[in-house]
Each structure stands twice: as structure tokens, then as C-alpha cells.
N, C-alpha and C positions, 0 to 999 in steps of 0.2 A: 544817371538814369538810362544810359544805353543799352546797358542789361535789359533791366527792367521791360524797354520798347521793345528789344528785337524778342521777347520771351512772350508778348501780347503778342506781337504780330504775329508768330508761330502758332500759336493756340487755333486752335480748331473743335469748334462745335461735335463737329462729328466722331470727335476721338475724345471725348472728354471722361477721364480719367478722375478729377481731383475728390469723388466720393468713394474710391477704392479703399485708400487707404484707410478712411473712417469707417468702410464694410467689416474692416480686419481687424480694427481695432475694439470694434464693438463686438466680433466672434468671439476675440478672444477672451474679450472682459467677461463677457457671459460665461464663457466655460470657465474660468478664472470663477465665479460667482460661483456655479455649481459645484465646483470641487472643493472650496473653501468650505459651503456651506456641509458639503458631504464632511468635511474632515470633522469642524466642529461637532457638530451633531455623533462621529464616533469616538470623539473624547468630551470625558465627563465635565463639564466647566468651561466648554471655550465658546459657548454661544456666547456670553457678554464681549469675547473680541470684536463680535460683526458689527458693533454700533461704533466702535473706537478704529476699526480698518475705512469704515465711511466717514467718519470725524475726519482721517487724514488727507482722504481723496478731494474733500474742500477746498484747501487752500491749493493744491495742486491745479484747481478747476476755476478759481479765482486767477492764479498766473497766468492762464491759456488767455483770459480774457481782458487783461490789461492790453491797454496800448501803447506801454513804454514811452511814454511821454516825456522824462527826460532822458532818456539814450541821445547820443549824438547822430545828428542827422543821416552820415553816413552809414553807422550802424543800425538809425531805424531806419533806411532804405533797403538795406542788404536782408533785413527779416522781414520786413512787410508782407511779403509773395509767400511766405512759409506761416507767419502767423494765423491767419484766416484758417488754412488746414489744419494747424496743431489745436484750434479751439473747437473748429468740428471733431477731430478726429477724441479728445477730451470729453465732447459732451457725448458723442456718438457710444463714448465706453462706459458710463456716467449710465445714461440709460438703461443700456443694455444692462449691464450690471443689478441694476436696483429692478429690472422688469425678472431677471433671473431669480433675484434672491427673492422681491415677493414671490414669485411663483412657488418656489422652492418650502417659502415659511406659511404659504396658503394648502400647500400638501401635508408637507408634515402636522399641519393642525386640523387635515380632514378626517373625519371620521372612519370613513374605508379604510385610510392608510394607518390611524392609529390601531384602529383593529387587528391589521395585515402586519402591524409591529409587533404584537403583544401574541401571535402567533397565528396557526388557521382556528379561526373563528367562524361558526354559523351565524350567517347572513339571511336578510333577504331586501335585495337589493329592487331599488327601481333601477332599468339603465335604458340608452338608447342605443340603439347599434349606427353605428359611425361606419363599419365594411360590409361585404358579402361577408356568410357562409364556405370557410374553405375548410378543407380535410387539416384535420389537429396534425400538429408536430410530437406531440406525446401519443406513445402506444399505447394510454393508457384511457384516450378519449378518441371520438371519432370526427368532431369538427370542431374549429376555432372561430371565432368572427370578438373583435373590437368594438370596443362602446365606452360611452360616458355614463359614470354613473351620475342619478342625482339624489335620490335617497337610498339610503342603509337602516334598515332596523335591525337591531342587536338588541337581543334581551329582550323584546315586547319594546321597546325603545325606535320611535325612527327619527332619525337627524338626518340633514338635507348635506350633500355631499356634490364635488365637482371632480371627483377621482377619476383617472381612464385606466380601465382595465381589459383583461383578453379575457374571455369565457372561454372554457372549455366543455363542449355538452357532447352528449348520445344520443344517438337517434332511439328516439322521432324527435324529441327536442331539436334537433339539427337544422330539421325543415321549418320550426316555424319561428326562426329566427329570419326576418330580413333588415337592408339595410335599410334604416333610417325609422323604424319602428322601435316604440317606448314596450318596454318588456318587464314584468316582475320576475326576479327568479332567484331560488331560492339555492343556495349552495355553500361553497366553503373560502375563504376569501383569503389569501396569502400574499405573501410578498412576492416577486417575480425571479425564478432564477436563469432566466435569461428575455432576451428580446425587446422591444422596443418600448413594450409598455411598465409603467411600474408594478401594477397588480394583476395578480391571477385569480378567479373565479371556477374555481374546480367543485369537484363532484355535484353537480346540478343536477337537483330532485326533480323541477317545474319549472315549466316557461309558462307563464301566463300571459296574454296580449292584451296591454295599457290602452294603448293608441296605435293603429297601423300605420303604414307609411303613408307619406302624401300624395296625393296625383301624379306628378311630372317621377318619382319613384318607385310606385308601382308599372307604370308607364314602361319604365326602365328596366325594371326586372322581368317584365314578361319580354321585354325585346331581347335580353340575356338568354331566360330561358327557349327562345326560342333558335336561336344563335346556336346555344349547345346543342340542342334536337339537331342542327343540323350538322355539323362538324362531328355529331357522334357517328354518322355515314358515311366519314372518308377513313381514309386507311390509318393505321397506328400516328404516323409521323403526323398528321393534318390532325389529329383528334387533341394531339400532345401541344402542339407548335400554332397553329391557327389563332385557338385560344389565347396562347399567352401573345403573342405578338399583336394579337387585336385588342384585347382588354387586359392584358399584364397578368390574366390569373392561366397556370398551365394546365393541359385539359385534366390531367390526373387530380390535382386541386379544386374539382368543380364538385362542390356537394348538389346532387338535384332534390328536388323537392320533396319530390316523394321517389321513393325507392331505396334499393341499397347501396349504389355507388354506379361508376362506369365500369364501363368492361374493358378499361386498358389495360396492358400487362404492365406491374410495378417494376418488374426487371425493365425494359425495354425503355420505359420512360425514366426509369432512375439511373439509366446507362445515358439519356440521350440529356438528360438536365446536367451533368458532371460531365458530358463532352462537352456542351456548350459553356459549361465554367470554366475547362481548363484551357478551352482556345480561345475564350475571351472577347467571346461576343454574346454572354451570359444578357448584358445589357439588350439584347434586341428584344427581349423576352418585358422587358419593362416600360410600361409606358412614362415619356418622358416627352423632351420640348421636340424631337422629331416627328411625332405626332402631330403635333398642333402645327410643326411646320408645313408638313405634307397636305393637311387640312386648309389651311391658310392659303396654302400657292395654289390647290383647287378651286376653292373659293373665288378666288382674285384673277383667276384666268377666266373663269366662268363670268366674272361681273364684268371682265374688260370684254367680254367676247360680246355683251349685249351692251358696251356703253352706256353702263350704271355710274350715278354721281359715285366722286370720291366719298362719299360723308356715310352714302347705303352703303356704300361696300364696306367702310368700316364697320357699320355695327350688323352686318352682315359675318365678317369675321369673328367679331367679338360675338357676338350668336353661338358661332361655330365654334369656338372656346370653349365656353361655359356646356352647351352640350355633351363634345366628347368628353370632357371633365367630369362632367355625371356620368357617363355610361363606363368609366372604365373603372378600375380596381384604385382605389383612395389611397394615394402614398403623398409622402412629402415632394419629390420628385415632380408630381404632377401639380402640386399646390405651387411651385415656384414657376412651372412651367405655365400655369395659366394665368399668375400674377404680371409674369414679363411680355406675355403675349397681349395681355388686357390694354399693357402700358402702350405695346406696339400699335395697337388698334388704335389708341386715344391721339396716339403720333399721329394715324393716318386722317382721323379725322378734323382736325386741327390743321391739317395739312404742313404738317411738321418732319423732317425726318427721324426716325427711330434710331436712337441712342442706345445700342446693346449692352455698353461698359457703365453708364449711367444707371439702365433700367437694371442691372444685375445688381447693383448695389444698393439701386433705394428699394427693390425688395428683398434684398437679404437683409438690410437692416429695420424694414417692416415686420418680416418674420419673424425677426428675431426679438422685438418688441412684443409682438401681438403673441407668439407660440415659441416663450426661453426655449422650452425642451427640445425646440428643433435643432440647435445648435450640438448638441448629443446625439442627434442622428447621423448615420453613416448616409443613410442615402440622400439623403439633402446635402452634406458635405460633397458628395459625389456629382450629384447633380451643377452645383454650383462650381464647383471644382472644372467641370469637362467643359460648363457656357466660357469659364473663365482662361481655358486655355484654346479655347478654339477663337474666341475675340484678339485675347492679344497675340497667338504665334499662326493664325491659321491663315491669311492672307500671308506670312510674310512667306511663311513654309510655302506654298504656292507659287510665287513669283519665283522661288528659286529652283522649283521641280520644274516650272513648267517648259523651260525653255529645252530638259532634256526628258522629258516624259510626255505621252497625249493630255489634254486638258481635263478628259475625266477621269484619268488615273492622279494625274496629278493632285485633284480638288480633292479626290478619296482622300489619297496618302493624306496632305496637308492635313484636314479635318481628323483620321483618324490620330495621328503623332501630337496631334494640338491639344486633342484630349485628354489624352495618356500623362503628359507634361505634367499636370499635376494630379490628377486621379489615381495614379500609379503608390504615390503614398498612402494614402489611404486605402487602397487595397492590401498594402503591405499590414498593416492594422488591422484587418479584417481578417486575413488569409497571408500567412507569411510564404507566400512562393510568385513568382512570377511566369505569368503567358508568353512562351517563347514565339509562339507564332498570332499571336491577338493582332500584326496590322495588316501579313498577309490574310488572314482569315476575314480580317473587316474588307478588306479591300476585295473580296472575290463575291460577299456577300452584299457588297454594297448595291451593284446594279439591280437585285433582287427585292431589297427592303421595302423602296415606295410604293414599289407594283402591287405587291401584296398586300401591305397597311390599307392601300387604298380599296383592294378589294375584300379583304376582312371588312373595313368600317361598311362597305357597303352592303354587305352580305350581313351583318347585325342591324343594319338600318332597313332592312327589305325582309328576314326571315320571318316576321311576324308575321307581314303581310301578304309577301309571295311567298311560299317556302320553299318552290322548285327553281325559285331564281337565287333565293340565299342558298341553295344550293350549291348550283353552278358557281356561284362567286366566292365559297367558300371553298368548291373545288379549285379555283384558278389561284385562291391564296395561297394552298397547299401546296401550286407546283413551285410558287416562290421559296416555301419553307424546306421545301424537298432540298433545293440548292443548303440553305442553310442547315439543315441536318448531316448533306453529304459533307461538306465542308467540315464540322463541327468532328463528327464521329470520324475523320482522317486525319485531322490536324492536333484533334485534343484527346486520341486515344495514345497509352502507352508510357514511360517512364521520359521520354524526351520532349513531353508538351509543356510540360512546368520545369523552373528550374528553384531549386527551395531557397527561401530568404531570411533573412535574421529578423523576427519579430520584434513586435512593440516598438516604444518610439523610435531606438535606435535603430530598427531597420528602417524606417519611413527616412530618417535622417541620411543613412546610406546612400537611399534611393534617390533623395536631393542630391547628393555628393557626386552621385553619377552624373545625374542628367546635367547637371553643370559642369562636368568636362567634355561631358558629350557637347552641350553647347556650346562652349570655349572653341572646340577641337571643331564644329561647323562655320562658327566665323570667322576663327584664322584658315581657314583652304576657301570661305567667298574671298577673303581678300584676295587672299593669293590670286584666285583664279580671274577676280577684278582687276589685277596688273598684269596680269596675263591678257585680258581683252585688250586695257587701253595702253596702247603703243607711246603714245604723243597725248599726255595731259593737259596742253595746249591745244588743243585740235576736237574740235567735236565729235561725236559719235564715239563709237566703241568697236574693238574688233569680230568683225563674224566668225565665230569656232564652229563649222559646219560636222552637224552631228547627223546619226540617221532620223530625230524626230524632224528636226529642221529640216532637216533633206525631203522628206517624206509633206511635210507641211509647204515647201513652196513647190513641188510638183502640183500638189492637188491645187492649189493658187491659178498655177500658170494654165494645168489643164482645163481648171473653169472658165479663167480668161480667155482661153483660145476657143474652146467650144462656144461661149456668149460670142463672138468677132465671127463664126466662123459661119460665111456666106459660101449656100451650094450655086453653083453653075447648073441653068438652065439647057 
């Protein structure tokens, strides 16, 4: 049992790890769900396999939970410590699994969707809109916005339905779409041939209004609309960029209420959205958990500033969560980011430390319970992907930059390299090329991001009220974004800012294959460079390699110390 002790005493609360793998195991079983059940469903006869594929997983799920009662002592000692996790990680798949497949056999058997099967069909749908109003990706419509449906009449016929589809409508309809308002409307209902959702809602005759949005929604939208009034008064860059880096949607994408569009130039903004994708910081444009962090550390400096109990400041934060979570643009992204922050806050009030590796995992496998389909989202993969690589390589990447780089270049680097680690595949999935300059580009942009976020939120938070002070403040976000534009349009213009990649799984697999020599090939030269410090293995400490940041870090040292000592003669 020596093992066994010296493997407790190592453990640590604060690094707890042991729900990972059952996060992984339950993704994959879900998508493993969806694509089985996609297969059967395209060949005639194989739906009776899905009751005989879960027949088998039984007794599979029955072994995880035995306790090997007669195995020989030595051998049930040696699995004890791995048992526990093969039966979570079992059930954890078990779940997922069976939350995918009903999902999967509660659509196919919905009404919307069998319609949307059997071709385009005249509908008229109840739905709710779940986003804003944004400009259509079809030329063939003028805006899009997402909703749930809950009734479909077909034929003089209405059946009750739980389908999510995209409407595509025309102005004026455009405008009287908002979010979180039950809508009738009458149109043409198909299947989807691309994006996020499964069905489309095309050619929209009428929008009738069911029920309007609730308080704290309207609330919301007029704080938006008036956000936009102001940011339509700063120069090109600030009308494009403000927007998106404050609530995710970019200004070209802003449908207003009434009128015909903005007056941004579509070249200039569709020059400046594909600079920003090819150098690779297309992400600042989306709201994600950096928001809620910047929000957070405001928060918390403010509450320490007036010596607020631990317990108000939590739900003080957790306030400040759920807030920007309503005011920003609705993605998966910000669903995971406000579940882990929620977690965070619960830490704090409990007077607990927050468990990043933990909280990432009992809501990825929440979500993936509560919303299978999320598990088929790219940005949710992405999202989860970046928490996932900045927890485990971002401190380590850190201790090893720091000693030869300043401390907030280094933290940059660390953070951005940590993320890349695994997101880098799934980009290759999305877009088969890679950002040659995406960590210098992060890293020159970084000092910019808070300042701005912070004065965007503010400036959406104050427009309605002052509107010459959301001015000002949305002029001061602009000079952030200004940086991020110039950055973007020098680093991501031209044939040398991507370099092209082999698609589909086998380039994501690639991509793996790299960064694992790349990794390989970084901790044999620490070692090295680790026997290069220590001289005498015996001997404590380690050798000082005086470089110019060290050099530079004990001058500033000695000249504080000497200044603090340093008594003038009267």
C-alpha cells in the first residue's frame, strides 16, 4: 500500500483532475450518439440496431461497477485507485449517450422537423426568439435572428413542437422581431443547409406579436439600442469593433429598429472581419469567459475597496454574471462561461477555493446532459478547448518564460500558447489553414483588451441614461480597438498571414502530431537547460544564468532598496 499512500498524499484539492476524463468520455459518447443515430436514420432498416447497441452497453456498465471481490488482494489493491474513475467515466458516457439519442428521437419525431423532411412546406409557426436581430447571411433575405419553435400548423392543422430554427425575414418584419418575444409567423420551413441550427424559416409573409418580451429584456434592448446610437458617431473602426468586442455582435451586423441599415462601408468592414480571422484574434470579437473575468476582478476590487463581507461580494459577482450574460449576443460560449463563473462565485461564498479543472468539467458534462446538441457545436468545443488549455499548460508555460521574458509579456505568451494547444484543432476543422502570426498578434493586443471591454460595458451601461458620457466611453473603447484594428489589418493582410492545412479529421490529427513534437522537443532543452543550472545535485539551490531580464529585474530591486535607505545630510 505504499503506492497507494504516497499517491494520497500527492493529491491536491486545488488540482483536482479525476472528473476530466469522465468530461471526455461523455463528449465523446454523445457525438458517438449523434452520428450513429444520423447513420441509421440514412439507411433504411437500421433504427432497430439502437435498442441492441444499448442492449450491449449494459453489461459493459455492470463490469465498471463490480467490486471484484474475488481478485487476489494484490491485484484488487493495484485497480482500486483506477476503478472509481472507470465507473464514472462509464456512467458519465451511459448518460450522455442516452440524453443525445433521446434528444435526437424527440426531433425527428417533431413536427417542424418532419415537415422540414418531407421538403419546404407552408407553415405557420408559433416561435420565441432566443437572439437579437442580425443582418441574414443569405442575399436572399435581409435579417436572421434564432428561436424556438412551439407550435406548427400545417394544413389548418396545429401540433405543438420544440424545434430550433433560424428565421430569415425582410424588412419591416426585421424590426419587429425581438429577443425573447413569442411571435406567429407565417412562412416556408426547410431543412438547414448550413449553421448551427437544424431548420430554416424562409420566405416570411407576417410577423404577428403573441407576447412581448419581459421587463428585465426590454430593459435590455433599449440599453442595446441605445449603445448603437452611440457608437454609430465614432469613426468606421469604432462603429465595426466597439460593438463586437462589447456585446459579440459587429457593428455592420446590427439590424436597427426602424430604418434601413447603418451606414458602414461593407468593403471596409468585410476587409477588417477577415483581417481579424486571418491573424487570429477573430476571438476578441466574441464574447466569452474574458468578459466575465474582467467583470469579476472589477467587481472584487470595488467590494475590497469598501470592505464588503466575503458572502455580498459573492452574489454581487454572481449579479454581475447573469447581467452581462443578458446583455450580450446569446452563444454557447457564453452559456459555459457563465455556468463556470456561477460555480466560481458559489466557491467564493462558501468560502471555498475555486476549482477551474473541476468546474470545467461538471459543466461540460451538465451541458452536455441538459443541451446534447451542444456537443456538435464548434464554439462550445472551442470555448472548452481554450479553458482547457490555459488550466493545464498556462502556469507551467509561465514559470518557464518568466525567468527570461518581463512578467506581463510572459503571462500574455503563457495564456495565449495555452490556448492555441488545443483549439488549434478544431480550427483546423472549421477552416483548414493556420494563423502564422495569431500569438504575436495576441500578445501586442493584449494590454488593449481590458481597457476597452471595460469601457464598452460601461458606455452600454450609461448610454441610455447619459448619452454624452456613453459617448465618451465609447469613444475611449474605440482607441483600444484602434490598436486592435492596426494590428489585425498588418499582421493578417496578404498571402503570408495563413499558411494552408490539410483538412478534416486528418489535419486536426496532424496538428496533434505536431504540437507533440513541439512539446517533446520543449522538455528535453528544460532539461537540458536544468543540468546546465545545477552544477552539484547534492548541494542546494541552483545555478544563476544572468540574462538581460534578470539583469534588468535586480538593478530595479537594488535601486528601490537603496532609494528606501537613502538618508539626505542636513
Amino acid at each position: 500500500m505504499t503506492g497507494t499512500r504516497d499517491w494520497l498524499t500527492r493529491e491536491r484539492g486545488s488540482r483536482d483532475w479525476r472528473l476530466l476524463p469522465a468530461a471526455i468520455c461523455g463528449w465523446a459518447a454523445s457525438l458517438a450518439a449523434h452520428a450513429g443515430f444520423a447513420y441509421c436514420m440514412s439507411h433504411d432498416g437500421m433504427l432497430g440496431a439502437l435498442p441492441a447497441v444499448l442492449t450491449c452497453m449494459i453489461p459493459l456498465a455492470v463490469l465498471a461497477g463490480l467490486p471484484f471481490p474475488r481478485l487476489p488482494a494484490s491485484v484488487r489493491r493495484r485497480i482500486t485507485l483506477w476503478h472509481a474513475s472507470v465507473t464514472v467515466c462509464a456512467i458519465a458516457a451511459m448518460v450522455c449517450a442516452a440524453s443525445a439519442l433521446t434528444y435526437d428521437l424527440l426531433q425527428w419525431r417533431d413536427p417542424a422537423s418532419r415537415a422540414a423532411a418531407e421538403g419546404d412546406a407552408s407553415v405557420v409557426v408559433t416561435a420565441r426568439a432566443t437572439s437579437p436581430t442580425v443582418i441574414s447571411d443569405r442575399r436572399s433575405n435581409d435579417c436572421r435572428a434564432d428561436a424556438r419553435i412551439t407550435s406548427v400548423t400545417i394544413d389548418g392543422v396545429r401540433q405543438t413542437s420544440s424545434a430550433r430554427a433560424r428565421i430569415y425575414a425582410d424588412r419591416p418584419e426585421c424590426g419587429k422581431l425581438k429577443q425573447d418575444g413569442t411571435y406567429k409567423i407565417a412562412g416556408r420551413i426547410s431543412k438547414a443547409r448550413y449553421g448551427a441550427m437544424p431548420l430554416w424559416l424562409t420566405d416570411v409573409t407576417t410577423v404577428e406579436h403573441v407576447r412581448p418580451p419581459n421587463l428585465p429584456m426590454r430593459a435590455i434592448g433599449m440599453m442595446q439600442e441605445a449603445f448603437f446610437v452611440q457608437t454609430a458617431r465614432l469613426s468606421d473602426q469604432g462603429k465595426v469593433l466597439v460593438p463586437g468586442l462589447t456585446l459579440g455582435v459587429l457593428g455592420q451586423d446590427y439590424v436597427p429598429a426602424e430604418g434601413d441599415g447603418t451606414d458602414i462601408d461593407s468593403t471596409y468592414a468585410a476587409q477588417v472581419e477577415d483581417a481579424f480571422q486571418r491573424s487570429g484574434i477573430v476571438h476578441l470579437m466574441a464574447v466569452s469567459g474574458g468578459h466575465l473575468a474582467v467583470t469579476a476582478a472589477l467587481v472584487r476590487s470595488v467590494c475590497s475597496f469598501f470592505l464588503l463581507p466575503r458572502r455580498f461580494t459573492a452574489l454581487l459577482v454572481a449579479m454581475s454574471y447573469i447581467m452581462l450574460s443578458a446583455c450580450v449576443f446569446p452563444s454557447d460560449s457564453v452559456s459555459r462561461a457563465l455556468l463556470m463563473g456561477l460555480s466560481g462565485a458559489a466557491c467564493l461564498f462558501i468560502g471555498r477555493r475555486g476549482q477551474a479543472m473541476a468546474s470545467l468539467s461538471w459543466t461540460t458534462l451538465a451541458m452536455l446532459m441538459a443541451c446534447p446538441h451542444m456537443s456538435q457545436s464548434f464554439g462550445f468545443a472551442l470555448s472548452c478547448a481554450a479553458v482547457l488549455g490555459i488550466v493545464l499548460f498556462a502556469d507551467t508555460l509561465n514559470a518557464w518564460m518568466e525567468p527570461v521574458l518581463p512578467r506581463f509579456v510572459a503571462e500574455a505568451l503563457s495564456m495565449t500558447i495555452a490556448a492555441q494547444v488545443f483549439t488549434l484543432p478544431i480550427q483546423v476543422l472549421i477552416e483548414p489553414e493556420l494563423p502564422v502570426f495569431s500569438i504575436p498578434a495576441n500578445l501586442m493586443v493584449a494590454p488593449f483588451v481590458g481597457f476597452a471591454t471595460l469601457a464598452g460595458l460601461a458606455s452600454l451601461a450609461v448610454s441610455w441614461l447619459i448619452p454624452w458620457l456613453g459617448l465618451q466611453l465609447a469613444r475611449a473603447a474605440s482607441w483600444g480597438t484602434a490598436v486592435m484594428e492596426l494590428t489585425a489589418l498588418e499582421l493578417g493582410s496578404g498571402n503570408q498571414a495563413t499558411i494552408p492545412w490539410a483538412g478534416g479529421v486528418g489535419g486536426a490529427v496532424l496538428v496533434c502530431v505536431v504540437e507533440a513534437a513541439c512539446a517533446a522537443a520543449a522538455i528535453m532543452t528544460h532539461r537540458l537547460f536544468g543540468q546546465m543550472m545545477v552544477q552539484e545535485p547534492d548541494l542546494p539551490g541552483k545555478r544563476l544564468i544572468a540574462n538581460p531580464v534578470e539583469r534588468l529585474r535586480m538593478w530595479m530591486e537594488r535601486t528601490r532598496k537603496a532609494l528606501r535607505e537613502l538618508q539626505w545630510e542636513e
